[in-house]
Each structure stands twice: as C-alpha cells, then as structure tokens.
N, C-alpha and C positions, 0 to 999 in steps of 0.2 A: 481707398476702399469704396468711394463713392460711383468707380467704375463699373466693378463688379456686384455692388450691393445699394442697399437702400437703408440709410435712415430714418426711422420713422419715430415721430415729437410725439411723446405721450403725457399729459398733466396728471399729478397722481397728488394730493393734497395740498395745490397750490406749488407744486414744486414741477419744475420740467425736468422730464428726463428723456433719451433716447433709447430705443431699439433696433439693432439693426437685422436684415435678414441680408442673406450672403442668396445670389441668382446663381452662384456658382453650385454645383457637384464635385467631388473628389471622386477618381475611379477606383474602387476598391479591386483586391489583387484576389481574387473569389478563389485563387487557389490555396492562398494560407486563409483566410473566412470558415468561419465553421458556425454552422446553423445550429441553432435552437430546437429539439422537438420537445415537445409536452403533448404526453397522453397520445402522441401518435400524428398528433399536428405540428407542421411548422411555426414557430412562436416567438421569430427575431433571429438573432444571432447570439453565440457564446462569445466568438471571439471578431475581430474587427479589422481589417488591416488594408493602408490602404496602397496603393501604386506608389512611392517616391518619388519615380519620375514626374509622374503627373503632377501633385499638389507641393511638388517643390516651389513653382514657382504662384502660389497660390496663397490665400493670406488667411481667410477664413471659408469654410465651404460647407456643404451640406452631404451625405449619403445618400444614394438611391436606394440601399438594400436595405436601411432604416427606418428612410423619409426623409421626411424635413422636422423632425420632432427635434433634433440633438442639432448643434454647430462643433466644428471642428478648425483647430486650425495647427497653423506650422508651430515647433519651438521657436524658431523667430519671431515670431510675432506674440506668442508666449512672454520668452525674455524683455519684447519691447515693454511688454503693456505692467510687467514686474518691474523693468528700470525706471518709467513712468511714473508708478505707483498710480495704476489705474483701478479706481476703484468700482466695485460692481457689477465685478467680471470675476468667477471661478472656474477653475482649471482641473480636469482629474484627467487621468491618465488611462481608467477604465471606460473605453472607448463607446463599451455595449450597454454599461447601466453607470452614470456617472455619479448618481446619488446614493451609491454603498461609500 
C-alpha cells in the first residue's frame, strides 16, 4: 500500500495512530453514475459506480467525481482487513453517503 499511498503518524492522547491517504483514483463508469440535483444545482452524486476493470487491480483509491473527501476500496481488501480483525476501519456499501 505504501506504493500507492501514504501513511501519515498522528498522536492523538499520547497514543499513535496512523492515517492513510491512497495517491490513487478509481475511474468511475459515468454511465451507470447518476448526479445529484438540489433546487436546480448539481450537489454530488445519487448513485456511484465505478470501472471494474480499472480498480480491480487496486487496493484502496479515491473518486474524482466526489473528491478526495470519501476512500474506497476492493472487497478483497475488505475481506483482508475483516480476516485481520483490523480495527478502525468501517466499511458501508453506500458508496455516495457512507454515514446513513
């Protein structure tokens, strides 16, 4: 992961922990993608989807059509981090607003 990304040391009450941000994009499939409007303005996205081909081989990435606000990654790496038992890391499936 250290190819693609960056760990970065944060001390938060005497305690270390990491953050990582992923230098990578996933190319979203803009034809299943469907926009958000509110009141007549563009305002995100409804729905999210991204290339397969593309972030197949990809572990964690970022959205263009998003930002960089949200991470994404494969169910492989999902699975890993579940067999792991990696803690302080959550997973949602709703790609466009993950904290419903």
């Amino acid at each position: 992961m250290s190819k693609v990304g960056e760990f970065l040391s944060i001390r938060y009450k005497g305690e270390e922990w990491y953050l990582y941000t992923p230098f990578e994009f996933g190319q979203e499939d803009e034809d299943k993608c469907v926009q958000k409007i509110e009141h007549g303005s563009l305002a995100g996205l409804e729905v999210l989807v991204f290339n397969e081909n593309d972030v197949a081989e990809k572990v964690v990435f970022k959205s263009k059509m998003l930002g960089a606000s949200f991470l994404y990654c494969t169910e492989h790496f999902k699975s890993l981090c579940e067999k792991n038992e990696l803690g302080g890391v959550v997973f949602s499936s709703n790609l466009t607003d993950p904290f419903i």
